[in-house]
C-alpha positions in Angstrom: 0.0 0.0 0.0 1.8 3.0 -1.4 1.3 6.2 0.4 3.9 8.4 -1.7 2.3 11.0 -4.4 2.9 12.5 -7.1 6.4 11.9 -9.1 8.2 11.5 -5.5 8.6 7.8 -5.9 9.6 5.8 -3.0 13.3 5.1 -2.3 15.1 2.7 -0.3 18.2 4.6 1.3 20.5 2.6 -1.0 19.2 3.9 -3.7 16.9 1.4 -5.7 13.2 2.8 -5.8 10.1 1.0 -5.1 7.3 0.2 -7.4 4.4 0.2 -4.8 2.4 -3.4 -5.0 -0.3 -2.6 -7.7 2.4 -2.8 -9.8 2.7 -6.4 -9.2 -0.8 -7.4 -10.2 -0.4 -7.5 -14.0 2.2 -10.1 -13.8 0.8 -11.9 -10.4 -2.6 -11.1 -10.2 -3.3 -14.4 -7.8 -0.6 -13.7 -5.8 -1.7 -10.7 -5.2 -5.0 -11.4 -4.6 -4.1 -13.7 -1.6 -1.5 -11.9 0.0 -3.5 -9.0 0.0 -5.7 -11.2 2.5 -2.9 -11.4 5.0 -2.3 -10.1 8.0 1.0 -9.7 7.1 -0.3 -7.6 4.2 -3.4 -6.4 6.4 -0.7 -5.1 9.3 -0.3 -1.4 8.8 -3.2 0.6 6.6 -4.5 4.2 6.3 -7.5 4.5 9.1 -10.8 4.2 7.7 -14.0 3.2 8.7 -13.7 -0.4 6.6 -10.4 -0.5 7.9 -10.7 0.1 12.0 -11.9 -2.8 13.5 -13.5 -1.4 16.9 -17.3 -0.2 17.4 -18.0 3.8 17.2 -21.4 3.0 18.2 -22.3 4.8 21.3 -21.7 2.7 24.6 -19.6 0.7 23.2 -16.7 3.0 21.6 -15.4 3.8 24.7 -12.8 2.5 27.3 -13.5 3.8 30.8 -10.4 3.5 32.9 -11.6 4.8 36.1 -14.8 6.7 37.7 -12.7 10.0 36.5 -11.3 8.7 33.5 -12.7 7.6 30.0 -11.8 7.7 26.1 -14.2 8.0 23.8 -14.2 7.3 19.6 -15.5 9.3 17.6 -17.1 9.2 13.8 -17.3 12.2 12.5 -17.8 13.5 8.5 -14.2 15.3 9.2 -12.3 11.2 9.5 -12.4 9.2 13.2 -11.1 10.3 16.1 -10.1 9.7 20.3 -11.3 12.1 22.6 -9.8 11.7 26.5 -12.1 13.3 29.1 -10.9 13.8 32.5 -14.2 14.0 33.9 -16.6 15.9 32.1 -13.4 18.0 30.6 -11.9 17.4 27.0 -8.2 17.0 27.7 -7.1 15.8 24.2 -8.5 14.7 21.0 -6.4 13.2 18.1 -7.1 11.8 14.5 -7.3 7.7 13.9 -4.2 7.8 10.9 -2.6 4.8 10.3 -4.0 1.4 12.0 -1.4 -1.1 13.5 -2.6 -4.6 13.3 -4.4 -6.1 10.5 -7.6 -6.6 13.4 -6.9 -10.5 13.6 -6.2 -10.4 17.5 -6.0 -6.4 17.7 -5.2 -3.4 16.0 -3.5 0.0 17.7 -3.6 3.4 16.0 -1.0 6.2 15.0 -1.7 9.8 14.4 0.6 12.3 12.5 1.7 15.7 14.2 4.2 17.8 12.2 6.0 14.5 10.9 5.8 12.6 13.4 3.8 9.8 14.4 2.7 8.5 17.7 0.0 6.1 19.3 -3.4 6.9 20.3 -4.5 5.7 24.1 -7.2 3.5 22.8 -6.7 0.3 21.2 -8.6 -2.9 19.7 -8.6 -6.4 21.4 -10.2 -8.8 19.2 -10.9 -12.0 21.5 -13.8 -9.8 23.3 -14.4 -7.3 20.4 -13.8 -4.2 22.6 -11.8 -1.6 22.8 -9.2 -1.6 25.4 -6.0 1.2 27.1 -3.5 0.5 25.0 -0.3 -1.9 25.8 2.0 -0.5 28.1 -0.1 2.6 28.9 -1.0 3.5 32.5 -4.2 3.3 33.2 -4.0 5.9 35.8 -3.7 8.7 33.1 -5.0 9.2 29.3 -1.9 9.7 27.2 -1.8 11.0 23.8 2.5 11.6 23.3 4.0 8.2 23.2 6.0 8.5 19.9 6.5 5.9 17.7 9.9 4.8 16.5 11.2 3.9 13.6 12.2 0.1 15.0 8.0 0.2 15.6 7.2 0.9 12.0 10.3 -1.3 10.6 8.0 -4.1 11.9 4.7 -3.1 10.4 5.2 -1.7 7.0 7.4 -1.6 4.2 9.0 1.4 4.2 8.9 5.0 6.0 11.4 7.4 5.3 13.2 8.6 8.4 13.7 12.5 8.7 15.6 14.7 11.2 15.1 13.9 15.1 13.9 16.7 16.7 15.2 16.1 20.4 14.5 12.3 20.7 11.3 12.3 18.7 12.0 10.9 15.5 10.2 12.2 11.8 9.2 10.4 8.6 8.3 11.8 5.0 4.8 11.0 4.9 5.1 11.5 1.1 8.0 8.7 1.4 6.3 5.9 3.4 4.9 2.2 2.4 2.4 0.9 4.6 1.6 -3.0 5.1 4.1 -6.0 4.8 4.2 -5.9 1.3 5.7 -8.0 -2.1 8.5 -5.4 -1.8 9.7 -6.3 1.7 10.5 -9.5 0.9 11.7 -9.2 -2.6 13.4 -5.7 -2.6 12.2 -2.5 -4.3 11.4 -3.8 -7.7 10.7 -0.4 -9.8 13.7 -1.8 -12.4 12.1 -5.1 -12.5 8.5 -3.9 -13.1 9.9 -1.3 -15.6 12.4 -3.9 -17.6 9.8 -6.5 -17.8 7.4 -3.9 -18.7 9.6 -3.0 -21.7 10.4 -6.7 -22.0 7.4 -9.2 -22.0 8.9 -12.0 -23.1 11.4 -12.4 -20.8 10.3 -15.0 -18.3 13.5 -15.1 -16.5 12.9 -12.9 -13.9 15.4 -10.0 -13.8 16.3 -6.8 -10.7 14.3 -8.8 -8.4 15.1 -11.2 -5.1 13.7 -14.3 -4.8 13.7 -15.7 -1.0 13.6 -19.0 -1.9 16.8 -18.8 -3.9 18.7 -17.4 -0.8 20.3 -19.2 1.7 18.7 -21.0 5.0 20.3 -18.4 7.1 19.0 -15.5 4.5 15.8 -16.7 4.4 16.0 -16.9 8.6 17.4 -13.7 8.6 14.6 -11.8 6.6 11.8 -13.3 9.3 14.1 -12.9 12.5 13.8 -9.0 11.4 10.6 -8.3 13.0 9.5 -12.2 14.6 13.0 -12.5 16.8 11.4 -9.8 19.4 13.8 -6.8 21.0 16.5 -5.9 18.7 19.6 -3.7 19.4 19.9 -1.6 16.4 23.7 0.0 15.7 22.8 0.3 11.9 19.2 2.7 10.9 15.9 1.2 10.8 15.1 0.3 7.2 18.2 -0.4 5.9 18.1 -3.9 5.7 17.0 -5.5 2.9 16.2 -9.1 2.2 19.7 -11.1 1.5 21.5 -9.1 3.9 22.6 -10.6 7.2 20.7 -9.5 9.9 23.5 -9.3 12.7 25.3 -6.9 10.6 22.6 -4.6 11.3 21.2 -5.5 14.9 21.8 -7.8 17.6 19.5 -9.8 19.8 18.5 -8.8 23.1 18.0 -11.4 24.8 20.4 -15.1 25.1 19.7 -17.2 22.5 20.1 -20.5 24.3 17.4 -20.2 27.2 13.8 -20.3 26.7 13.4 -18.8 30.3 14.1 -15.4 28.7 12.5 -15.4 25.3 8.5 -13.9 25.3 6.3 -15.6 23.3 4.7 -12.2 21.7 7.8 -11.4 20.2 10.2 -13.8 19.9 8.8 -16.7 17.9 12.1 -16.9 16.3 14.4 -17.4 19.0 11.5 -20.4 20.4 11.6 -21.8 17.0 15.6 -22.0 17.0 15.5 -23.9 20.4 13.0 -26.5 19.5 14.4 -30.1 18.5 12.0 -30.0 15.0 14.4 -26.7 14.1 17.8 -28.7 15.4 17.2 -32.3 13.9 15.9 -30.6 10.1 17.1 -28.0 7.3 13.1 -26.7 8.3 12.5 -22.8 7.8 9.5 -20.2 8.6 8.4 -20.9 5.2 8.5 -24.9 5.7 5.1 -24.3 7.3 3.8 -20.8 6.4 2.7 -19.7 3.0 3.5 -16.3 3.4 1.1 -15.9 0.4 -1.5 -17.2 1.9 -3.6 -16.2 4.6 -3.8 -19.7 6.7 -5.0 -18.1 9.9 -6.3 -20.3 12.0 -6.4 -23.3 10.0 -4.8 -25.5 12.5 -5.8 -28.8 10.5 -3.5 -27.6 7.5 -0.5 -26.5 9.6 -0.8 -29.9 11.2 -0.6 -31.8 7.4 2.7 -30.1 7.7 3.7 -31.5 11.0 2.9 -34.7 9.5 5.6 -34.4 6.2 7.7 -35.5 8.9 6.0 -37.0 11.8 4.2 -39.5 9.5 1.9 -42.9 10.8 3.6 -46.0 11.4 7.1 -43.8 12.4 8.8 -43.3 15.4 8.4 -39.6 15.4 4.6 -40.1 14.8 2.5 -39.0 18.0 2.7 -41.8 20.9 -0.9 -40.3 22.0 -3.1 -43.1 22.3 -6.7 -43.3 20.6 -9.4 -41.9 21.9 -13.1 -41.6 20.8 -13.3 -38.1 18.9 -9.7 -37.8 18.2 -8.2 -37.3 15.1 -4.0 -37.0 15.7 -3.4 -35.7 12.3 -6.0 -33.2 12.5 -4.5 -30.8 15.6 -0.9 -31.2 16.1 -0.5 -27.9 17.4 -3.0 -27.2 19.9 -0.9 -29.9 22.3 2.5 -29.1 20.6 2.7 -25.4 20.1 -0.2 -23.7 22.5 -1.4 -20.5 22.9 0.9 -18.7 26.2 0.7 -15.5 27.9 2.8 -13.2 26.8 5.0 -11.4 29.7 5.1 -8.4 28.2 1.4 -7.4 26.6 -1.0 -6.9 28.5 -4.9 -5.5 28.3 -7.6 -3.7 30.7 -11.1 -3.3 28.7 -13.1 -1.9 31.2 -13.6 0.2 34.2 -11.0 -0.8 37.0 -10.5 -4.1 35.0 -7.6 -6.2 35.8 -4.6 -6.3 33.7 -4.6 -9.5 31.4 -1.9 -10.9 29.6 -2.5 -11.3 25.4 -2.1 -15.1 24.4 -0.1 -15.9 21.5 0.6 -19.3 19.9 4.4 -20.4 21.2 6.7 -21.5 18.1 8.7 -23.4 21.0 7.4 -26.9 19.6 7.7 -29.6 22.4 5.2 -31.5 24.9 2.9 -29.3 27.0 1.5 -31.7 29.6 -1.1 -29.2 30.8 -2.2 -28.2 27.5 -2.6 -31.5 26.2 -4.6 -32.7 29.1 -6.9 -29.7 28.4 -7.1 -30.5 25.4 -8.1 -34.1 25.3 -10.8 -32.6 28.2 -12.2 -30.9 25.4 -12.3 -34.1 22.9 -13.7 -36.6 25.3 -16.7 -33.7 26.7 
């Protein structure tokens, strides 16, 4: 989703411009199509009223943190908006911008003031279909000035081109900035491919473009460990590397790599991954089970045919779960294997003095989750 106008075509800062991802549709129109369906694709869009997830309907488009304290959204013909109150008192009142989250299990939201971007108090949690403070914001206040940096956005679009600081708040080019995860992330700005093939139609070889699956295990790692590897140490600018490079040449891990103990699973599905004996014993990547193409949300019956390419019947690696009535080991590998956890770091209050809960994410630690797996086999024999 291309948010530069005019002639001021996007540019990576080594130089190669971008061709924005309508441009891929004439060549890979079902490609397109689907990816366009993923939250991936899905995770950073211009606010809209298709596009926010959460209800503007009145009593329920509001989050009331306290007797005193309440944010209320707003639809308005002018665009959508977040109003704090402090009582009966307008303290603040900000513009939905950008949404963060393609709505799956949330969304946040971004406004722009004078180049710069930063998140709204109110957010979207999907599992109730409310909306909730934000994560990491007190809920003693209503704040309206956390910035957001360009390691935030590195994550959730394409591209933004970074400006001047101005103290320690960080600007962008609006004019310069590609939202979602988009074709061009993972196969590098392609406005000389698009225009040479353009010029060239039958050349089927294709040229000034990078195909993942032609790089290297550790390249292909690399270019998912980006944003799925949790807190980075940067020493190198935000959106500078580009698919193919290798990632510790441009930031290091914060956390250590060999204990699970210190790896949360809302951010660091990569690190999990890396410890887990499928990841050790195999040549297996991300894209050994994800179709980054593809949006396969959910659709824990087809992740698990992909658990069974190599934990097949009649094995030794097959699942020593015996039978049961109702139970189908091919149909849910990951439900037992790789269960939702709460994250240690994200957390969520929906209501008036609510109690902080943690957001559950799906752990890519595979292994054997005794408690999980009893809860789950609860489920099949009720």
């Amino acid at each position: 989703m291309c948010e530069g106008t005019g002639d001021s075509r996007v540019t990576h800062p080594s130089g190669l411009q971008f061709a924005g991802s309508e441009s891929c549709i004439a060549c890979h129109a079902d490609i397109s199509e689907r990816h366009a369906q993923t939250p991936h694709y899905l995770t950073s869009q211009p606010a809209t009223a298709e596009s926010v997830k959460g209800s503007f309907e009145p009593s329920h488009n509001l989050v009331e943190l306290n007797d005193r304290l309440r944010i209320v959204m707003e639809k308005t013909p002018e665009g959508l908006y977040q109003r704090g109150i402090v009582s009966d008192s307008t303290v603040e009142r900000r513009p939905f911008d950008i949404t963060i989250g393609s709505g799956r299990q949330g969304q946040s939201y971004l406004y722009w003031h004078e180049d710069a971007l930063y998140q709204l108090p109110a957010s979207y949690y999907a599992p109730d279909s409310v909306w909730t403070n934000s994560p990491g914001f007190p809920a003693d206040q209503i704040v309206f000035n956390r910035p957001i940096t360009s390691r935030c956005l590195e994550c959730h679009s394409t591209f933004f081109k970074m400006g001047r600081a101005v103290g320690e708040i960080e600007t962008f080019d609006p004019k310069q900035v590609l939202l979602g995860v988009d074709c061009e992330r993972c196969h590098g700005p392609a406005a000389k491919h698009v225009t040479f093939h353009g010029e060239n139609p039958d050349v089927k070889d294709p040229k000034y473009v990078i195909n993942p699956a032609r790089l290297t295990r550790s390249q292909r790692l690399d270019n998912c460990a980006l944003c799925h590897s949790g807190i980075r140490n940067n020493f190198m600018p935000s959106f500078t590397y580009m698919v193919g490079d290798r990632l510790d040449d441009f930031s290091t891990p914060a956390y250590e790599a060999d204990s699970a103990a210190t790896l949360d699973v809302h951010g660091n599905q990569f690190g999990l991954l890396t410890l887990s004996k499928c990841f050790r014993m195999t040549d297996m990547d991300c894209s050994t089970c994800h179709d980054v193409h593809s949006r396969e949300t959910g659709n824990l019956q087809l992740f698990s045919t992909r658990c069974m390419s190599c934990h097949t019947p009649d094995t030794e690696h097959f699942c020593k779960q015996e039978t049961m009535p109702g139970l189908a080991l091919e149909n849910n590998c990951i439900d037992c294997h790789m269960p939702k956890l709460p994250s240690r770091q994200v957390f969520v209050q929906s209501g008036n003095h609510a109690t902080r809960t943690p957001f559950f994410v799906r752990t890519h630690l595979i292994g054997t989750y005794k408690a999980q797996i009893e809860k789950f086999l609860e489920g099949i024999s009720n």
